[in-house]
N, C-alpha and C positions, 0 to 999 in steps of 0.2 A: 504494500500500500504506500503510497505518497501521501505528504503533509500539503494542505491548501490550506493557503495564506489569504485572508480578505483581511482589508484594512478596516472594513465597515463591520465588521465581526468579530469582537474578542471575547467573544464569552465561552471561547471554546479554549483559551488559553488556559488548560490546565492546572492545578498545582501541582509542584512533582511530588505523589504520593510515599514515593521512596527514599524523601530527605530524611527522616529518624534512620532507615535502613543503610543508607550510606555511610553513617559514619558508626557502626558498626562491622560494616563492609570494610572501612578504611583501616580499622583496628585487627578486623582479622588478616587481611592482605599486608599488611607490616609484619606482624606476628609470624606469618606463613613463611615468608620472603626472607625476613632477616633468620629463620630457624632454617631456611634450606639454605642457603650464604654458609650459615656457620657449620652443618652438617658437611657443605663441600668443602671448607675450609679443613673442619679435621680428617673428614677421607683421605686425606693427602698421605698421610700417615701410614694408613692400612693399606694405600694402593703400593707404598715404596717398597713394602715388604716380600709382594710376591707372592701371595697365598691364592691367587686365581681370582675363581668369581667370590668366595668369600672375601676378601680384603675388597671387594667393589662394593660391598651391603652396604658401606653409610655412603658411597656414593651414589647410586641408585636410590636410596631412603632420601638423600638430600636433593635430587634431582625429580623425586615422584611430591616433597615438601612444597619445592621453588614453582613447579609446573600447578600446583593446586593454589598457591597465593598468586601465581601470574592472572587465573583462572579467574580468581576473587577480587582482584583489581580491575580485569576484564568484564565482568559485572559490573564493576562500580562507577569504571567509565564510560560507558552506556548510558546507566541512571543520571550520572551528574545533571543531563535535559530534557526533561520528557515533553516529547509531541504529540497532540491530540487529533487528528485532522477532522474535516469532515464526511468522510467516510468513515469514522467509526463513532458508535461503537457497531459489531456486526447487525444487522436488522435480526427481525424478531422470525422473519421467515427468509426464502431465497429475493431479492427484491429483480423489480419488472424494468426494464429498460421505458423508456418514455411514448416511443411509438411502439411496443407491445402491448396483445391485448391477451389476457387468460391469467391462468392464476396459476400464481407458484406452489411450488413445495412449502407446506407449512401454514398458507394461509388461510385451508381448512380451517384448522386447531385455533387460529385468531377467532375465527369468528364463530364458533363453536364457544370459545372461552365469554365474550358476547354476548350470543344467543341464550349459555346457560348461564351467565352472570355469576359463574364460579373458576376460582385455580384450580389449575389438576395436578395433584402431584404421584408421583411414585409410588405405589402402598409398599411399605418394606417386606423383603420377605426372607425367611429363616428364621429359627426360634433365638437366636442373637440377638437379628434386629428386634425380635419381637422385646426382648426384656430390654433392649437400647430406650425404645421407644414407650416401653412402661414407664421406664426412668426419667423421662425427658416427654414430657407428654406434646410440650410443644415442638418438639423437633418436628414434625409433621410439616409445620405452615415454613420451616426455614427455607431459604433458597437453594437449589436443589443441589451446587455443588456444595455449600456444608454437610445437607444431609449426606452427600456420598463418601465425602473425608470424615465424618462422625463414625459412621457406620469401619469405615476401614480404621479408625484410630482405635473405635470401643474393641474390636476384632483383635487390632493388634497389641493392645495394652492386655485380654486378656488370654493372649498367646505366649505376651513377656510373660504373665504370670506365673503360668500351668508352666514354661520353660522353667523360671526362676525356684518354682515347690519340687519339679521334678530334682534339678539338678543340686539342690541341697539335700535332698535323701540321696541322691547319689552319691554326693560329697562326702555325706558323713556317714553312708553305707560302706564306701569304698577304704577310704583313707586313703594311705599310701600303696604304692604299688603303680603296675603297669596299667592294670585297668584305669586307677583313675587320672594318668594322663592322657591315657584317649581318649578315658570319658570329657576329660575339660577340654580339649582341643575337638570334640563334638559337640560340645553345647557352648563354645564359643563363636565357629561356626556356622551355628545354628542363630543365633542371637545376631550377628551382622545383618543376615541372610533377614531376620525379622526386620529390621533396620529400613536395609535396604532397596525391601520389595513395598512400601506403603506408597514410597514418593515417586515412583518408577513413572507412573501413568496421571495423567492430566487430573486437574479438580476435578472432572466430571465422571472420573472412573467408578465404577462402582468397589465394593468389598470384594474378599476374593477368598478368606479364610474359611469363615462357614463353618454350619457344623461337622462337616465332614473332617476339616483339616483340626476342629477344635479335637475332634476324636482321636484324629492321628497322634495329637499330640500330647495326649492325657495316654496313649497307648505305648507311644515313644518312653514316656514319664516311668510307665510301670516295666515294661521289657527288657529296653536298653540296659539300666543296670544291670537285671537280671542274665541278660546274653551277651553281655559284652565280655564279664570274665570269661568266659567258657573259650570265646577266641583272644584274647590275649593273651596267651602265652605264644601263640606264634603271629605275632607282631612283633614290630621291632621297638625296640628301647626307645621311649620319649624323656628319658631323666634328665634330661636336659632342657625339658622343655613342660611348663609346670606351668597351663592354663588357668587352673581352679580360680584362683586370685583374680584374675584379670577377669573373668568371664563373671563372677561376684558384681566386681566395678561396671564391669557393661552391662551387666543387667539392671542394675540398682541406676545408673545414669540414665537408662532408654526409657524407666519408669517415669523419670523424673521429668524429660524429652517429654513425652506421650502426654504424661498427664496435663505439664503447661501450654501443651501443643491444643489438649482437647477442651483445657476451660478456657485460652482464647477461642476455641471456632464458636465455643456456647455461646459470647458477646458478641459473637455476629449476628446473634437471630435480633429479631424486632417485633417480637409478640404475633400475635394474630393479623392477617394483616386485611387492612379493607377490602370489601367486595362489592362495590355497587356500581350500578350501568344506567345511562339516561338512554331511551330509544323513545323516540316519536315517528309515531304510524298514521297516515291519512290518506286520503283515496283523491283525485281530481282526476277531471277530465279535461280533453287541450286536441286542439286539432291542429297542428305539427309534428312533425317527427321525433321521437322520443331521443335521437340522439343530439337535436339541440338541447336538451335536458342537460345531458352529460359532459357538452362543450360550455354550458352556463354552469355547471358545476366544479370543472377543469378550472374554468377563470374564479370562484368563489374562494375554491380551497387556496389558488398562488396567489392570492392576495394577502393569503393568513399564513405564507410560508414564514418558520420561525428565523430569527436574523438572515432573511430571502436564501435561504438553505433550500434545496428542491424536496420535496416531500417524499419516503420512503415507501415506493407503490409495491403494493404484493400482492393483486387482482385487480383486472379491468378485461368488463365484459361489455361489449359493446352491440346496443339493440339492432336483431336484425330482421328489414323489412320488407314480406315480399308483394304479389301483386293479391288481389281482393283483402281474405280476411285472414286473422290469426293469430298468433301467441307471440309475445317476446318477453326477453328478460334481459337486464342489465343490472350491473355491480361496479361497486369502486369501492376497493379498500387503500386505505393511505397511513401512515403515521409519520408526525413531524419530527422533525429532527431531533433526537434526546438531547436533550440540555444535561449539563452537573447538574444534584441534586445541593440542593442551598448549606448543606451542613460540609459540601465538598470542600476544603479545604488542606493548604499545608500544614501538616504536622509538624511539629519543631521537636526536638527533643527531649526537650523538659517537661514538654505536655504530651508526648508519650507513654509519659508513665502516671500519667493523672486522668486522661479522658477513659473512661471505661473501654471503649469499643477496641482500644490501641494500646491498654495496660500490659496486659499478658502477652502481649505480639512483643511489646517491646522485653518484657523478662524475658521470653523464650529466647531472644537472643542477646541477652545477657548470660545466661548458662550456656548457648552456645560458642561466643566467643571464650569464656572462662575453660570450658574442654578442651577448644583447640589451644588455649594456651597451654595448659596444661598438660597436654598431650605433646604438642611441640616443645614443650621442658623435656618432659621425660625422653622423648628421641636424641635431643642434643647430648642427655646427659648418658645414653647411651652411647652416640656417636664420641664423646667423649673417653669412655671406658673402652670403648672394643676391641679385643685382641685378637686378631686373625686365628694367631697360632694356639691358643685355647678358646674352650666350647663350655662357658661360663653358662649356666642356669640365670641365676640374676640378672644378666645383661636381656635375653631374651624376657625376661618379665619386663623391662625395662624397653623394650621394644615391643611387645604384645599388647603393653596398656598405654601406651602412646597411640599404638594406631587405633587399639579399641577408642579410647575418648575423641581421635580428630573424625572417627567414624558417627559418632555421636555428635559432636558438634554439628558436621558438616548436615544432621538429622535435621538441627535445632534451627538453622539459618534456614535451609532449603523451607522448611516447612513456615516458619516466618516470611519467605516471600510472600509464597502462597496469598496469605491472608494482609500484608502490606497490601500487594495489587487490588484490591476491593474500589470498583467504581459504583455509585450508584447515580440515576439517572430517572428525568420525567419526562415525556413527551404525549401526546395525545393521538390517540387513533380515533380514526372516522371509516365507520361503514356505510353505504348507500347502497340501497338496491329497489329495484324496479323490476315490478309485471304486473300486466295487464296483457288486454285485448285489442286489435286494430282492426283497421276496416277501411279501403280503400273508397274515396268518394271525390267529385269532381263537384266546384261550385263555379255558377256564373253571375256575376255582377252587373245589371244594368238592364234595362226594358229593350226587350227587342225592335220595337215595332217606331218608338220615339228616341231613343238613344242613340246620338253617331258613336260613341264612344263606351264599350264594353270590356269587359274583365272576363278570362274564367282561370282556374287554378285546380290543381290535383292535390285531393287532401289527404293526411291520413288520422283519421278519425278515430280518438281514444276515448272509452269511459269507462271511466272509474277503477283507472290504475291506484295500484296499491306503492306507494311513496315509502320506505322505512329507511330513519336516519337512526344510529348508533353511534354514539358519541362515549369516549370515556378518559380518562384522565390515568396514564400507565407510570408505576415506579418499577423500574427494575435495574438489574445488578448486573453485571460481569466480574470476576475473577483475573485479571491479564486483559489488558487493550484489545488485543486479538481473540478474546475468550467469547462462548457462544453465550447470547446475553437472556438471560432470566425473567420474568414478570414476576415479580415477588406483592404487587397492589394494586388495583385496580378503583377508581373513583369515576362514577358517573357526569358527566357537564350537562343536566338538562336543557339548560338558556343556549346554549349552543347549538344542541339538536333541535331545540323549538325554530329558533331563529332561521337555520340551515333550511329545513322542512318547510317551512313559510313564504322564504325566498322563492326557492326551489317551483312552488307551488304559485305564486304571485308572477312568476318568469314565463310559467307555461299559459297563464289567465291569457296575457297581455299579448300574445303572440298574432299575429297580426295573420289575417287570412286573405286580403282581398291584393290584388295585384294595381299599383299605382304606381306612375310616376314621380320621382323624388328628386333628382337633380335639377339644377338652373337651367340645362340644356334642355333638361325635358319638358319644363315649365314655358321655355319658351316657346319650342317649337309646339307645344301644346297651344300657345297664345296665337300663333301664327296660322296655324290650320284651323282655330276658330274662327277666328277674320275671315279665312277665304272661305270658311264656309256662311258665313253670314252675309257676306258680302256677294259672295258669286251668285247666293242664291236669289237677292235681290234683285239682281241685272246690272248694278251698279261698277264696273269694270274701269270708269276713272276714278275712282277713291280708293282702290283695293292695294296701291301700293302704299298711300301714304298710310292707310288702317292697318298694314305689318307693319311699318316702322315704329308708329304707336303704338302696336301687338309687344312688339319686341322692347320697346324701349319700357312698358308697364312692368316685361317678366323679367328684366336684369336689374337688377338691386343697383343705383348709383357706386360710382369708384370710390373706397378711401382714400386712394394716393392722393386725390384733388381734394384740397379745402379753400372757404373763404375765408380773408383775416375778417375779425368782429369790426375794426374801424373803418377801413375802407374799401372793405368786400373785393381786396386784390384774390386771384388766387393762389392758393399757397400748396406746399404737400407737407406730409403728418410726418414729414422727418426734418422741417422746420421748425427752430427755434425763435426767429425774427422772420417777418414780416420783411418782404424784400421789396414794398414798395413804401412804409411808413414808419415800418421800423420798431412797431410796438412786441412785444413777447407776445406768442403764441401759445394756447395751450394745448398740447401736440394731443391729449386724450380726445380731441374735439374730431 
């Protein structure tokens, strides 16, 4: 998409909703940057040694650090300016080009939404969602990509859980031993793998856990321990490598992740949201074609385009008429341009952590940067320690829970975008639609028998088409500029619909059925051919030129180029300011 710039138009200038996120953004990508710097700094070390690909681990770990804060700055430069244009946000259905007529993808379900004067939203389904949505009565009315991240957060929080109970009876079923270093490097694992399949797929993805995977994993919980000694003893030795610890920390962190992750999305709901519709219904009849209706409707609506934005069309049916009698129907559906919604504003910093709706977005990434620092300690202070030529236990916990927390972090930010990007928007939609009956009829104007001059015309003759205007006033939401945009409230305009309808209906009264002449040219030569026949008919044949000159000279309206001055009736023209024979001022309106 391209950015369009009108100078008569700035209501669509944005505020960057991303300024609190940036300078969290800026503190992670420092943190990132100067931790892979310093990892490549001490690599230096391990590489001069000679030990192969192990004496390359902190240069690789310093190279996967640098590339993930380059990544975070790459982001953040981005944000630094956000552009709104006028094409977006996306329409609410597929939209129509201008000389199209028919109806899009989607704009069924508009007018359906409409006709039944309700939202429709997703019924949840699995016994998950079902106790989600016991819990949360309102989550029903929220916007449909919270309910889908609800649903995957509540999924995945108690995935962590049934994870975190299993793998502490495993912990302290197991102790020590070979079994329980597999067991922790399984349910460490496992716990990323939780991590990192919530944020994979767009806001609008659905859950994916279920209770099928909830079963799996209450069956993992009971098994694993139980089968896993049985094949360890022919695996190979992990004692050097001692998950338990670290998979503790990532789990207890992802809780922490999830939970602040899921009481922000709850401050995104907004209660129950309005549902009313204004529709005005009336019947007339009009003897013109129904499609000047549609071309006095066309001019109605771009007169009300909002800051002269062209109106977002998603159906036009245009009347069709053939010869005698029969059926037609037409439609116009349109909505105006969505505006910001009045509370859209820049968030600053400080009052990120105060307005409700942006409290918790802004902790969540507060704990998020505190992980990647945190995590980026623990790698340096590993790359510091490392010794090729020994195969140290501690060092690798010291690398396990480093990458565990920057895995969590990176949970913490990602999912905080998410919910930064929140636009909401108002614009109004209008439905019209028309049927009735036609009937083709021919009228003639004028007495045949005394009349030199007659009319006739070809009509097409309506009674008692059914007129129905739908008016209503839309709030809704997108997630991401680019994101597919939601109707989260709907409000009725009846003054709008009455008004439109009345118009509408006063347009078709007025419509003129008899065929006359309207131009000066016509008026004249109409003047002229009355003379000769008044004249001819008399016999009188020397007066016939001077009574056109008079003919003609009564049907052309005097010139305004020529005026007289008031004092000395010189004549003058209406682009004079003096009087070019006396001299006095002119008043040029004359």
């Amino acid at each position: 998409m391209s950015y369009e710039y009108n100078a008569e138009s700035r209501k669509l200038d944005f505020p960057n909703p991303f300024y609190a996120e940036n300078w969290f953004l800026a503190l992670a990508t420092a943190i990132l940057v100067v931790g892979g710097i310093g990892l490549l700094v001490l690599s230096r070390g391990a590489i001069a040694t000679g030990h192969g690909l192990r004496g390359m681990l902190p240069l690789l770990l310093g190279l996967g650090v640098l590339i993930a804060g380059l990544r975070k700055g790459g982001q953040l430069l981005q944000q630094l300016r956000f552009f709104f244009g006028r094409s977006r946000p996306a329409g609410l259905a597929t939209e129509l080009a201008a000389d199209v007529n028919g109806r899009s993808e989607g704009s069924e379900e508009l007018k359906e939404t409409l006709r039944q004067n309700a939202l429709k939203y997703p019924e949840p389904q699995g016994p998950l969602n079902g106790l989600l949505y016991a819990w949360i009565r309102d989550l029903i009315f929220a916007p449909r990509p919270v309910q889908f991240i609800a649903q995957r957060q509540f999924q995945t929080a108690i995935a962590i859980l049934v994870t975190l109970l299993s793998f502490l009876v495993a912990w302290l079923g197991f102790g020590d031993g070979k079994a329980a270093d597999w067991m922790g490097l399984f349910y460490f694992g496992f716990s990323v793998l939780l991590l990192v399949r919530p944020l994979e797929s767009g806001a609008g993805a659905r859950a994916d856990v279920g209770m099928r995977g909830l079963i799996g994993l209450i069956l993992a919980a009971i098994f694993v321990p139980v089968l896993l000694p049985l094949v360890a003893p022919s695996l190979p030795s992990l004692d050097w490598l001692s998950l338990n610890v670290q998979t503790l920390f990532l789990l207890l962190a992802a809780l922490l992740g999830v939970g602040l992750y899921f009481v922000a999305l709850m401050h995104q709901m907004t209660g129950l949201p309005p549902t009313n519709m204004a529709r005005e219904q009336t019947s007339l009849s009009m003897n013109c074609h129904p499609k000047q209706l549609m071309d006095e409707l066309d001019r109605t609506l771009q007169d009300g385009w909002v800051e002269r934005i062209p109106n977002r069309r998603y159906a036009r049916t245009m009347p069709v008429i053939g010869n005698g009698a029969g059926m037609f129907a037409a439609e116009l559906v349109e909505e105006t341009q969505p505006m910001p919604g009045a509370d859209q504003h820049r968030v600053d910093l400080g009052a990120a952590f105060t307005l409700p709706r942006y409290r918790f977005i802004a902790w969540l990434d507060v704990v998020g940067l505190a992980l990647i620092a945190l995590g980026t300690g623990w790698l340096l202070l590993f790359g510091a320690e490392f010794r090729p030529d020994a195969v140290d236990s501690h060092l690798f916990s010291l690398l396990t829970l480093g990458l565990s927390m920057l895995v969590v972090g990176f949970y913490c930010l990602k999912a905080g975008h998410v919910l930064w990007g929140r636009f909401d928007f108002a614009s109004r939609l209008v439905w019209v639609e028309m049927q009735g009956n036609y009937q083709s009829a021919q009228m003639n104007f004028g007495n045949t028998f005394t009349d030199r001059v007659k009319t006739e015309k070809q009509l097409i003759n309506i009674e008692t088409m059914t007129l129905r205007v739908w008016t209503a006033e839309l709030d809704s939401v997108i997630f991401g500029k680019n994101a597919q945009r939601f109707i989260i409230g709907l409000r009725g305009v009846p003054d709008f619909a009455r008004q439109l309808a009345s118009h509408l209906v006063d347009f078709a009264q007025e419509q003129s059925v008899i065929v006359a002449p309207t131009s000066r040219a016509d008026m004249a030569k109409s003047a002229v051919l009355g003379a000769m026949n008044m004249l001819g008919g008399a016999g009188n044949n020397g007066g016939l030129p001077q009574a056109m000159m008079q003919a003609i000279q009564n049907a052309t309206p005097p010139s305004t180029s020529e005026l007289l001055c008031r004092d000395c009736q010189a004549k003058v023209f209406a682009t004079d300011f003096f009087c070019g024979n006396c001299g006095v001022p002119l008043a040029r309106a004359r």
